[in-house]
BADO-886102 format. One record per atom (N, C-alpha, C): atom name; residue number from 1; x, z, y; residue in one letter. Coordinates in nm, 3 decimals, padded with zeros to 5 digits. Each point is the difference from the previous one (the first is absolute). Layout:
<pts>
pt a = CA; k = NUM; xx = X; zz = Z; yy = Y; r = a
...
</pts>
This chain:
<pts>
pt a = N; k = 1; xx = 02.246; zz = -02.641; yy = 00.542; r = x
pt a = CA; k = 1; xx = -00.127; zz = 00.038; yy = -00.058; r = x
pt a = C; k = 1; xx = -00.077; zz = 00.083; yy = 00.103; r = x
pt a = N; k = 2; xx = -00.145; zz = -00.024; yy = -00.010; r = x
pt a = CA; k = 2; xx = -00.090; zz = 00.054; yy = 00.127; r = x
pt a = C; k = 2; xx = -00.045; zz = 00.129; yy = -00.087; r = x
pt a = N; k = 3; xx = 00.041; zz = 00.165; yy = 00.089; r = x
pt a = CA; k = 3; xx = -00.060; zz = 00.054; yy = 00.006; r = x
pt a = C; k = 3; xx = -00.133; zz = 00.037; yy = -00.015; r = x
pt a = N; k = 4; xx = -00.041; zz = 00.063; yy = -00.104; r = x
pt a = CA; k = 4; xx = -00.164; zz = 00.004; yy = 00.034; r = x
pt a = C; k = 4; xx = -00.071; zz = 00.111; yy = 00.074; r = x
pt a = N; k = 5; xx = -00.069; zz = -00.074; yy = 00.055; r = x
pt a = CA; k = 5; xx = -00.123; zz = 00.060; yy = 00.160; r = x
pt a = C; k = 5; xx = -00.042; zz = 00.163; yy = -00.116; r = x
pt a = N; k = 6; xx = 00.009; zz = 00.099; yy = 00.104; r = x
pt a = CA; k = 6; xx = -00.060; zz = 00.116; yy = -00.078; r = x
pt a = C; k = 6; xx = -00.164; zz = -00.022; yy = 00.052; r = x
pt a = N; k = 7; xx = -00.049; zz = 00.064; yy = -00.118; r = x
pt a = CA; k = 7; xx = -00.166; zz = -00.063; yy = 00.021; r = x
pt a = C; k = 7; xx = -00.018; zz = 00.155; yy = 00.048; r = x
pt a = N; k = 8; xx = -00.153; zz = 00.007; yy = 00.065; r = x
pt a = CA; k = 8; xx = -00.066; zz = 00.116; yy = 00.023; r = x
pt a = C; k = 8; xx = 00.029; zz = 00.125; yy = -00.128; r = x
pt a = N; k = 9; xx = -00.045; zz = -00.024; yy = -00.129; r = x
pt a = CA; k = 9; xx = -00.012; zz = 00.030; yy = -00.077; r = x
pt a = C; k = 9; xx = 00.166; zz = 00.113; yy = -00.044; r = x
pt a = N; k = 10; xx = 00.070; zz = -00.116; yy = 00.048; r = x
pt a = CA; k = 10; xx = 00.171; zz = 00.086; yy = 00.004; r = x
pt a = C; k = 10; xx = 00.026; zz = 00.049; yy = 00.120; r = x
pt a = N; k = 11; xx = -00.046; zz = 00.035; yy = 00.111; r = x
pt a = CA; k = 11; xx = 00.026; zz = 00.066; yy = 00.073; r = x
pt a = C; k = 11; xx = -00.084; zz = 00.165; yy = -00.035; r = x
pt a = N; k = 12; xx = -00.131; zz = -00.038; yy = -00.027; r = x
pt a = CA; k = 12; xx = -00.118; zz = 00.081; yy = -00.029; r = x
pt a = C; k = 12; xx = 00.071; zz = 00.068; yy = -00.070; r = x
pt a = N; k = 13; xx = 00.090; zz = 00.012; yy = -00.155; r = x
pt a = CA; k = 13; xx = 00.061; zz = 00.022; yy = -00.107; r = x
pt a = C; k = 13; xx = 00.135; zz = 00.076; yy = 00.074; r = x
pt a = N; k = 14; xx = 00.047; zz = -00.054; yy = 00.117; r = x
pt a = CA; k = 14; xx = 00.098; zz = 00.088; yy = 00.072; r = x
pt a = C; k = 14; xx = -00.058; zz = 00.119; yy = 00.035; r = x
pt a = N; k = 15; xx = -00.055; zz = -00.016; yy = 00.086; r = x
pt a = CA; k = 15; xx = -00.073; zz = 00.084; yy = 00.057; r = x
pt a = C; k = 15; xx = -00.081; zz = 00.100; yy = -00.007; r = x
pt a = N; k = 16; xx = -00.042; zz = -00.034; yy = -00.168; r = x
pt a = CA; k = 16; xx = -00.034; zz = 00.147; yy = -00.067; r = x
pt a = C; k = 16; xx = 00.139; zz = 00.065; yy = -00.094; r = x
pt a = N; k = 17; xx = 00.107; zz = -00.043; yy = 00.004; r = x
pt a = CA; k = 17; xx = 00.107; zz = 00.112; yy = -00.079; r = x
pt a = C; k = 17; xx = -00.014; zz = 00.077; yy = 00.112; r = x
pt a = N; k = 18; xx = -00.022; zz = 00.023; yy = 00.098; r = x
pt a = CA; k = 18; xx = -00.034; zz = 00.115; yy = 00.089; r = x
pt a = C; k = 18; xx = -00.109; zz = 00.105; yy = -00.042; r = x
pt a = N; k = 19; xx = 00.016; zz = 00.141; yy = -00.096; r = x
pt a = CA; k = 19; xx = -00.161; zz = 00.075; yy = -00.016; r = x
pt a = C; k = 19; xx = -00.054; zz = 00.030; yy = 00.092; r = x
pt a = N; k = 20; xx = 00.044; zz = -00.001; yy = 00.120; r = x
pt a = CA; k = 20; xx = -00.134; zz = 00.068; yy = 00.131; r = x
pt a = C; k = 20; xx = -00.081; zz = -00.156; yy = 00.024; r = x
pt a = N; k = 21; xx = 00.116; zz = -00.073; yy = 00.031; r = x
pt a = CA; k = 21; xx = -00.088; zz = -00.125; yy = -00.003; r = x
pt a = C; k = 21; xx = -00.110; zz = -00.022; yy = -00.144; r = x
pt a = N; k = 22; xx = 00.029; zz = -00.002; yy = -00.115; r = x
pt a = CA; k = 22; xx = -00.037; zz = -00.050; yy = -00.093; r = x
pt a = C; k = 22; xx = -00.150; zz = 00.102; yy = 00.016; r = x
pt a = N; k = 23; xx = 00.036; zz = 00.118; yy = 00.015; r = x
pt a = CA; k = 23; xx = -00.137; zz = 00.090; yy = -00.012; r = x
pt a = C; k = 23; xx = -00.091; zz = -00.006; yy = 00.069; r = x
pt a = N; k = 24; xx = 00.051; zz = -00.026; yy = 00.142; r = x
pt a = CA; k = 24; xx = -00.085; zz = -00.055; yy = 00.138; r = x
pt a = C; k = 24; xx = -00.101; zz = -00.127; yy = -00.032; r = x
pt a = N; k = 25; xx = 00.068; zz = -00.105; yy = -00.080; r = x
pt a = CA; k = 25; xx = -00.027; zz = -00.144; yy = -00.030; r = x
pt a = C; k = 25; xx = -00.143; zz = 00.025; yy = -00.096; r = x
pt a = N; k = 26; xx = 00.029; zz = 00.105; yy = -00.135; r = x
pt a = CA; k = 26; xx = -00.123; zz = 00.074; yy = -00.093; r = x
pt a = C; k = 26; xx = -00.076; zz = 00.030; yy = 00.060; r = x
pt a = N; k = 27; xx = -00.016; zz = 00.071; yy = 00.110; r = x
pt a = CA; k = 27; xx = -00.103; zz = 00.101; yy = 00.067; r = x
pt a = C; k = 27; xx = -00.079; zz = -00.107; yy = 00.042; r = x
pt a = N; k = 28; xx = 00.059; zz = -00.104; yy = 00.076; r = x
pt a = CA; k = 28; xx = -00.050; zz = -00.102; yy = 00.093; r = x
pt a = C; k = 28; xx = -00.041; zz = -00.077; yy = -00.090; r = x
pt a = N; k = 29; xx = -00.008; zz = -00.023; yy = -00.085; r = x
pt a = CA; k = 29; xx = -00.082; zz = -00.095; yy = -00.112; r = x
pt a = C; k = 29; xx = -00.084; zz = 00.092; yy = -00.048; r = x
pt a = N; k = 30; xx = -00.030; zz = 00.134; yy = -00.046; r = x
pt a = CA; k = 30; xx = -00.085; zz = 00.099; yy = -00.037; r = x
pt a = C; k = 30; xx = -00.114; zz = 00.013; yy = 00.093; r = x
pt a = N; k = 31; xx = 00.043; zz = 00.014; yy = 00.131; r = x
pt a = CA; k = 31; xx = -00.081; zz = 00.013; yy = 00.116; r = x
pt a = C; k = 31; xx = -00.079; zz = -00.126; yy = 00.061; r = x
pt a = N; k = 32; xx = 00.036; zz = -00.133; yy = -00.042; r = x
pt a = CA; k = 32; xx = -00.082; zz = -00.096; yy = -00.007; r = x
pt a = C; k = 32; xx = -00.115; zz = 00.004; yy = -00.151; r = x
pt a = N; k = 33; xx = 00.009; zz = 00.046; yy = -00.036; r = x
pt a = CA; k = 33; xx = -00.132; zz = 00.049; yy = -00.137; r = x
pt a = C; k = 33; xx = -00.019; zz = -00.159; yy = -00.099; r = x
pt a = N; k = 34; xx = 00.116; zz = -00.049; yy = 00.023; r = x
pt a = CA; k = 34; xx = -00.036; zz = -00.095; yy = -00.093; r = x
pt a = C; k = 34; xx = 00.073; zz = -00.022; yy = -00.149; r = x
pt a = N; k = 35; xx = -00.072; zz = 00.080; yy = -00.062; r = x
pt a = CA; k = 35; xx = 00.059; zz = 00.085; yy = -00.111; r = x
pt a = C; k = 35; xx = -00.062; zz = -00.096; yy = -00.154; r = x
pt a = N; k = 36; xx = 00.055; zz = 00.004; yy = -00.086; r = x
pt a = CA; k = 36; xx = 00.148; zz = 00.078; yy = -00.059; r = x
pt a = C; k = 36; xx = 00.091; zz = -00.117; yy = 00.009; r = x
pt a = N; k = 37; xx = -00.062; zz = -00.109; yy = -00.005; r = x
pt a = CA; k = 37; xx = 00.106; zz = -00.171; yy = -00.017; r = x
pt a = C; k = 37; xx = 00.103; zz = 00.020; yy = 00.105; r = x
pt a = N; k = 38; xx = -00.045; zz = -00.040; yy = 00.147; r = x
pt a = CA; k = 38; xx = 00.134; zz = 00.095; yy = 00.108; r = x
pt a = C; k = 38; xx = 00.090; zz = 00.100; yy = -00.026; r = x
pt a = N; k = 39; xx = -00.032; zz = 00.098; yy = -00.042; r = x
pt a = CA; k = 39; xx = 00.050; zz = 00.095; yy = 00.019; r = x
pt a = C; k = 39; xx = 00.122; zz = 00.014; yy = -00.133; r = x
pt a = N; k = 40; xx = -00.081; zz = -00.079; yy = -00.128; r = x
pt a = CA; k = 40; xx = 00.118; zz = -00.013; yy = -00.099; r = x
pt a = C; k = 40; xx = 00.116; zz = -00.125; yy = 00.005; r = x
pt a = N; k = 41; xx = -00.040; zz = -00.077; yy = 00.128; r = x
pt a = CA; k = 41; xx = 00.096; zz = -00.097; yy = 00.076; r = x
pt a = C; k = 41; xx = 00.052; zz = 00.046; yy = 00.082; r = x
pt a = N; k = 42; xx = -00.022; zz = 00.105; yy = 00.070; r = x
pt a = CA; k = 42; xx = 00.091; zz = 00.070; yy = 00.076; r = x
pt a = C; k = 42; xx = 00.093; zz = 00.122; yy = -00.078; r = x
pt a = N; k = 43; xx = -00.068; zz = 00.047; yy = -00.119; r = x
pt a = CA; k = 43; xx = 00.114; zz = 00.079; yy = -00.093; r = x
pt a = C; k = 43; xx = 00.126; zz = -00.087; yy = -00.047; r = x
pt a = N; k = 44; xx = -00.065; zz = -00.113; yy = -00.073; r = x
pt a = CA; k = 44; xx = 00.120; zz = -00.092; yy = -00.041; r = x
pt a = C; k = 44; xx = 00.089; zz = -00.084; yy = 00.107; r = x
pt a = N; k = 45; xx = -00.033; zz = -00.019; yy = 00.100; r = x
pt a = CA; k = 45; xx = 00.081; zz = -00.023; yy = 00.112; r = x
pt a = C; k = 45; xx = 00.087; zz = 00.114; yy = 00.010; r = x
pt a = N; k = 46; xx = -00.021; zz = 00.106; yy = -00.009; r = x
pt a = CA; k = 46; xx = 00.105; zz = 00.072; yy = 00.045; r = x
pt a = C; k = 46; xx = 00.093; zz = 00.078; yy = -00.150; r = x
pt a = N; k = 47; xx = -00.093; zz = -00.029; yy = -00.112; r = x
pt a = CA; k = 47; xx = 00.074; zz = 00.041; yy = -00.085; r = x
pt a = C; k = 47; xx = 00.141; zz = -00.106; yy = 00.002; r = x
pt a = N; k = 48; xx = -00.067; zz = -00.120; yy = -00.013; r = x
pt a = CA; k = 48; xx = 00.088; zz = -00.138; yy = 00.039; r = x
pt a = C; k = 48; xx = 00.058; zz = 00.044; yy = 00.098; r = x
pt a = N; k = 49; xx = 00.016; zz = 00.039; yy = 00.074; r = x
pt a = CA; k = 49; xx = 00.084; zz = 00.028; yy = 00.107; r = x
pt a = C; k = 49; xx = 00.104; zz = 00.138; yy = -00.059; r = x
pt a = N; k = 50; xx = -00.037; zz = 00.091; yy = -00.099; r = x
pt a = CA; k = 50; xx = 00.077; zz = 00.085; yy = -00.056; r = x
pt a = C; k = 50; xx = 00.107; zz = -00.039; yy = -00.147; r = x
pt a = N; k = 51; xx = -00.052; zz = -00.113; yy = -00.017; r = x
pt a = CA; k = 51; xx = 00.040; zz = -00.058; yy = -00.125; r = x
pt a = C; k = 51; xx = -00.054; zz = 00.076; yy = -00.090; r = x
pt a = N; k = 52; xx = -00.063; zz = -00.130; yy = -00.090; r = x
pt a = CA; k = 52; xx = -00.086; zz = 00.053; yy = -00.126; r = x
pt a = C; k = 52; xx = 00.048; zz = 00.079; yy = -00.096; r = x
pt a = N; k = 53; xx = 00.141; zz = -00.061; yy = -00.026; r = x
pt a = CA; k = 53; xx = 00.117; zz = 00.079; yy = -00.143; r = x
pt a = C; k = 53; xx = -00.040; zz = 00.138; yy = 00.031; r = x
pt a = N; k = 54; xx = 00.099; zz = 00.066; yy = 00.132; r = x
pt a = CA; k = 54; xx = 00.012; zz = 00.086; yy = 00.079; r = x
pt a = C; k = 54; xx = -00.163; zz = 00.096; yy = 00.010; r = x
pt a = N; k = 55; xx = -00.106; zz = -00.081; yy = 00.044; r = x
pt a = CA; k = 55; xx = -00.107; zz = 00.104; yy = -00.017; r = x
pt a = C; k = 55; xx = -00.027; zz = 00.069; yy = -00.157; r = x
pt a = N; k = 56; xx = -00.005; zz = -00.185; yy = -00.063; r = x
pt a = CA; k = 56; xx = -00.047; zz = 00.088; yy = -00.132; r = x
pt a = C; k = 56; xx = 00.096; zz = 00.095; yy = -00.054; r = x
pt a = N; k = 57; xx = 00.146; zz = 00.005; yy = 00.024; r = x
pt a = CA; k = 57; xx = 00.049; zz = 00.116; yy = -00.056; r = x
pt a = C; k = 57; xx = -00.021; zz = 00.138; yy = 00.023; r = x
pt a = N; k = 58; xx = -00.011; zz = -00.024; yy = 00.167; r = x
pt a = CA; k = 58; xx = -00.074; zz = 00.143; yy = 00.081; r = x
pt a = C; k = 58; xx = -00.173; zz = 00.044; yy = -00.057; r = x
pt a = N; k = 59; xx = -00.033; zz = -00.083; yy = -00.019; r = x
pt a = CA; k = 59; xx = -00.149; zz = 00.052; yy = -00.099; r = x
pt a = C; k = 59; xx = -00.005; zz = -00.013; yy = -00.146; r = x
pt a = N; k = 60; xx = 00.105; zz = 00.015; yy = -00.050; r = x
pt a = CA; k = 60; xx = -00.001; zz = -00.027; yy = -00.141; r = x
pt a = C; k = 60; xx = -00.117; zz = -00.102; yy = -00.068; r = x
pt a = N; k = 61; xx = -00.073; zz = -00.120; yy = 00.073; r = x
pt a = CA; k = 61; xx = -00.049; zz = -00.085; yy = -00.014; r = x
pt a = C; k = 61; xx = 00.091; zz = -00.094; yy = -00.095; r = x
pt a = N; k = 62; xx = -00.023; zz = -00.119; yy = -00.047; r = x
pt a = CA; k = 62; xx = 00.081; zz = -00.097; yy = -00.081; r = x
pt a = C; k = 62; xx = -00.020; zz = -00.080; yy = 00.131; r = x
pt a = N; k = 63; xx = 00.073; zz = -00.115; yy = 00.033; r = x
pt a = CA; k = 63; xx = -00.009; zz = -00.099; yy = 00.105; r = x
pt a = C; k = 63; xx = -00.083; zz = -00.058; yy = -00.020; r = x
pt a = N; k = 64; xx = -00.029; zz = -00.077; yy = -00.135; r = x
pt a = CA; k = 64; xx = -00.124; zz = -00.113; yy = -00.015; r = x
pt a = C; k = 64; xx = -00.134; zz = 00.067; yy = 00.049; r = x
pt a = N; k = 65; xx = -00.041; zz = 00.128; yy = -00.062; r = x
pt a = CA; k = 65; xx = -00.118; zz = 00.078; yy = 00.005; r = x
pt a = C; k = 65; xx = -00.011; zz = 00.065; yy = 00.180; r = x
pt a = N; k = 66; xx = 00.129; zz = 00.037; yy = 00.036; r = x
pt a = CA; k = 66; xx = -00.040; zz = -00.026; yy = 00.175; r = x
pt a = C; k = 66; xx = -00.026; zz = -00.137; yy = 00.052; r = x
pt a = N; k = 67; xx = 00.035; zz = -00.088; yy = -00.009; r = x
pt a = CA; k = 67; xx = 00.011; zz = -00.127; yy = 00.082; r = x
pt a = C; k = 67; xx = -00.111; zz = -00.007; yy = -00.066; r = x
pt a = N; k = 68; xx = -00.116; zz = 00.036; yy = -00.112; r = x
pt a = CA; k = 68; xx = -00.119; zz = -00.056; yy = -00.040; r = x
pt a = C; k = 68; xx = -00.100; zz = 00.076; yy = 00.084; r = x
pt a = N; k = 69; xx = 00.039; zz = 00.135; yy = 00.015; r = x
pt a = CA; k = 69; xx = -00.135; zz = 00.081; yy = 00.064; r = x
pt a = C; k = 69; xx = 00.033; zz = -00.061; yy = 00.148; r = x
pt a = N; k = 70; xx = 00.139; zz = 00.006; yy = 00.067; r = x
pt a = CA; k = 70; xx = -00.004; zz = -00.080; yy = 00.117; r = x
pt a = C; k = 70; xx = -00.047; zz = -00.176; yy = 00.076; r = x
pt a = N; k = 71; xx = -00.040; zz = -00.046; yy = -00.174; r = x
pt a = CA; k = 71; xx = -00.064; zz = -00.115; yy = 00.046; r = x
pt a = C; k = 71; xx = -00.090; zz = -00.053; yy = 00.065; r = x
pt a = N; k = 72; xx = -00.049; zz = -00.115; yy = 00.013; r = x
pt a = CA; k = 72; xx = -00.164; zz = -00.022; yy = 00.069; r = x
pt a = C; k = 72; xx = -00.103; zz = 00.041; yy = -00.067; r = x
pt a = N; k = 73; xx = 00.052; zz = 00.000; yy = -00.169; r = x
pt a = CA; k = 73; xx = -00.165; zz = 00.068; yy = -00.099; r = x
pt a = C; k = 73; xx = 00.040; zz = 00.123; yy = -00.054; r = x
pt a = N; k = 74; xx = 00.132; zz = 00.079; yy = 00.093; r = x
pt a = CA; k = 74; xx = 00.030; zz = 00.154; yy = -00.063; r = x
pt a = C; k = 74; xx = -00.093; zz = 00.076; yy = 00.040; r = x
pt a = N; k = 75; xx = -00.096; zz = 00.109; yy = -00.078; r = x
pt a = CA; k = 75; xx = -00.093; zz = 00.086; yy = 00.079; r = x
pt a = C; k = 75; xx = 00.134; zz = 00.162; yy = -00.113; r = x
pt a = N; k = 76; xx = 00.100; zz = -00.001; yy = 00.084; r = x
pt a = CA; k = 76; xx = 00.045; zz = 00.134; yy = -00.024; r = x
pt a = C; k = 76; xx = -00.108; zz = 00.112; yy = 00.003; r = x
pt a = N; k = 77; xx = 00.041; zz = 00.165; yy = -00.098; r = x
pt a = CA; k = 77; xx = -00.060; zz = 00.081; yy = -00.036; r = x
pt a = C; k = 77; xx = 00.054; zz = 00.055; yy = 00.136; r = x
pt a = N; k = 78; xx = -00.007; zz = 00.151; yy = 00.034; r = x
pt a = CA; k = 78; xx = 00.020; zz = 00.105; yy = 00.065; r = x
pt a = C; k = 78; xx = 00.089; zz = 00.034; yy = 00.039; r = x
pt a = N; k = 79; xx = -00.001; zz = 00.026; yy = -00.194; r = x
pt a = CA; k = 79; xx = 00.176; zz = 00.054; yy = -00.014; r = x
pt a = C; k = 79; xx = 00.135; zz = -00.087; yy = 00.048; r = x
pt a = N; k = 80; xx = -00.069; zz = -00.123; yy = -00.012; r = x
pt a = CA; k = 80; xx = 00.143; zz = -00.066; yy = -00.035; r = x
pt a = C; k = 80; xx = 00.007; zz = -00.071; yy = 00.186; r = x
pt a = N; k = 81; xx = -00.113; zz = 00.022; yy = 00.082; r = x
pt a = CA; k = 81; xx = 00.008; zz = -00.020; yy = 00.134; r = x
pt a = C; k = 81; xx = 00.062; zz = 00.139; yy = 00.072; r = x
pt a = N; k = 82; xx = -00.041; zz = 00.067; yy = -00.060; r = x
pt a = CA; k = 82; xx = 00.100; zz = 00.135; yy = 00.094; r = x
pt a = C; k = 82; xx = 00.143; zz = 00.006; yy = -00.043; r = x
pt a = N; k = 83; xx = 00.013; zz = -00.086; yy = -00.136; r = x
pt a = CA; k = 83; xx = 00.203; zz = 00.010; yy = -00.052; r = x
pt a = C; k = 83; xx = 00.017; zz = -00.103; yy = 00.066; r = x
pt a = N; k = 84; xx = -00.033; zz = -00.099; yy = 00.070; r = x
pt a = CA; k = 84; xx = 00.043; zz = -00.140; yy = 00.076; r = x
pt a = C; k = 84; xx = -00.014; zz = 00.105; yy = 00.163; r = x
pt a = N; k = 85; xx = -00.047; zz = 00.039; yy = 00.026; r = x
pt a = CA; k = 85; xx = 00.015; zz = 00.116; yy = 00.115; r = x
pt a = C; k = 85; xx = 00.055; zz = 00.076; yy = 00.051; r = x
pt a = N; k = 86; xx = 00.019; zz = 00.071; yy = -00.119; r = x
pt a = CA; k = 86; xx = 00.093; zz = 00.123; yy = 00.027; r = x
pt a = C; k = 86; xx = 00.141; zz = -00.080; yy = -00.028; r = x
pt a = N; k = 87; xx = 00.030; zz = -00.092; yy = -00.063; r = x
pt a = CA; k = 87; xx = 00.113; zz = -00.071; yy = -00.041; r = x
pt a = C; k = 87; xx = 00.059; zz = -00.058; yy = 00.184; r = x
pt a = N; k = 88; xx = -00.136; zz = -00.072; yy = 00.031; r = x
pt a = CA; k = 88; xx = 00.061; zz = -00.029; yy = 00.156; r = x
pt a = C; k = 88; xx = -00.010; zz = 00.109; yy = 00.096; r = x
pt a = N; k = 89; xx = 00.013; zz = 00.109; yy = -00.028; r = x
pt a = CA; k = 89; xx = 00.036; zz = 00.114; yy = 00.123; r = x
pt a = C; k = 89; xx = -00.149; zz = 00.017; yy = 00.055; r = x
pt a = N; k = 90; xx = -00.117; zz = -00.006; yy = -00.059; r = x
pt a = CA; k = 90; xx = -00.124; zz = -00.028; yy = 00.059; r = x
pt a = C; k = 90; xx = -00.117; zz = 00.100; yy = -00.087; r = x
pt a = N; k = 91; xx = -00.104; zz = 00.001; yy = 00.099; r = x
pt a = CA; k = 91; xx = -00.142; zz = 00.078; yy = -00.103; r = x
pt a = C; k = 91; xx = -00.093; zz = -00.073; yy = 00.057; r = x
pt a = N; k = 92; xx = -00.103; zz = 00.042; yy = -00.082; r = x
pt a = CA; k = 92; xx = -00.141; zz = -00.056; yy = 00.030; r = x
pt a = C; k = 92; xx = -00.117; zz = 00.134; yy = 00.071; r = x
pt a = N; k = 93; xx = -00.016; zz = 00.001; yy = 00.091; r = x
pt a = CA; k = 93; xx = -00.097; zz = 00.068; yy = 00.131; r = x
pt a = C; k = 93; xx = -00.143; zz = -00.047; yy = -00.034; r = x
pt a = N; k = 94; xx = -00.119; zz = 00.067; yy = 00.043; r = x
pt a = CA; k = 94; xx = -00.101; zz = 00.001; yy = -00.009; r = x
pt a = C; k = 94; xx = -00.065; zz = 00.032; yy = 00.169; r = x
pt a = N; k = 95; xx = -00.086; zz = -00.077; yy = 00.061; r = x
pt a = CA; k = 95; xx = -00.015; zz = 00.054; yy = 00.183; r = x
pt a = C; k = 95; xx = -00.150; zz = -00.040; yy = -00.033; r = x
pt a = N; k = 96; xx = -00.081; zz = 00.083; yy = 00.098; r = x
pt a = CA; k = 96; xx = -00.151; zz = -00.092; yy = -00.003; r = x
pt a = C; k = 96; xx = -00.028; zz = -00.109; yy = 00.091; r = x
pt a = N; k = 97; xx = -00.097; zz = -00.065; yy = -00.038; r = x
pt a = CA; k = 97; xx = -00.003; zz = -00.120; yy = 00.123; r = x
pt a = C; k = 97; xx = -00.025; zz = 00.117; yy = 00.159; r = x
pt a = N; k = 98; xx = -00.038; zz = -00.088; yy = 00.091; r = x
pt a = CA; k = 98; xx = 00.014; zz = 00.026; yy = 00.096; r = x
pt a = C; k = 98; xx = -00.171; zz = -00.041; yy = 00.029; r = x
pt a = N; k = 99; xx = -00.099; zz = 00.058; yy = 00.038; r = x
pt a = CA; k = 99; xx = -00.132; zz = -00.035; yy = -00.018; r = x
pt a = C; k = 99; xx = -00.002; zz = -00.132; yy = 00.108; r = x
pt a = N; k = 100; xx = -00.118; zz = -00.053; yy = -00.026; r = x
pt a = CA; k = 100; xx = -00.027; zz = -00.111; yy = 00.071; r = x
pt a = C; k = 100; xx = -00.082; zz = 00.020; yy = 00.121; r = x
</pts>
């Protein structure tokens, strides 16, 4: 039986169970400003990369109701983006642009 080819997608998913990596990976999608659709594809990439069970227990989230705000039509509240945060070893920063 043939092995299957790891896609981008499973390496990507390696590569963030790393948090310096994983946080580095956030910033760098934050800092491209293409907000919020990216950036909640780059949360669930790495929540996916933390395992969902596992987060939602760390945020006292239910799984279905994370994997929903982490979807393509999740617009998560505040609250429940800083417990997916602080759950991955992480915060949310505020910087000004940089003038033009």
């Amino acid at each position: 039986m043939a092995r299957k080819q790891p896609t981008y997608h499973d390496d990507l998913l390696e590569r963030l169970k790393d948090p310096e990596y994983a946080g580095e990976y956030l910033e760098a999608v934050l800092a491209e400003g293409d907000m919020p659709d990216v950036f909640l594809l780059a949360l669930r990439n790495v929540a996916e990369a933390r395992g969902m069970a596992r987060l939602a227990r760390e945020t006292k989230l239910n799984r279905e109701n994370l994997q929903a705000l982490l979807s393509e039509r999740g617009n998560p509240v505040l609250s429940s983006l800083y417990a997916i945060l602080d759950a991955l070893g992480m915060k949310l920063s505020i910087s000004r642009k940089q003038a033009a």
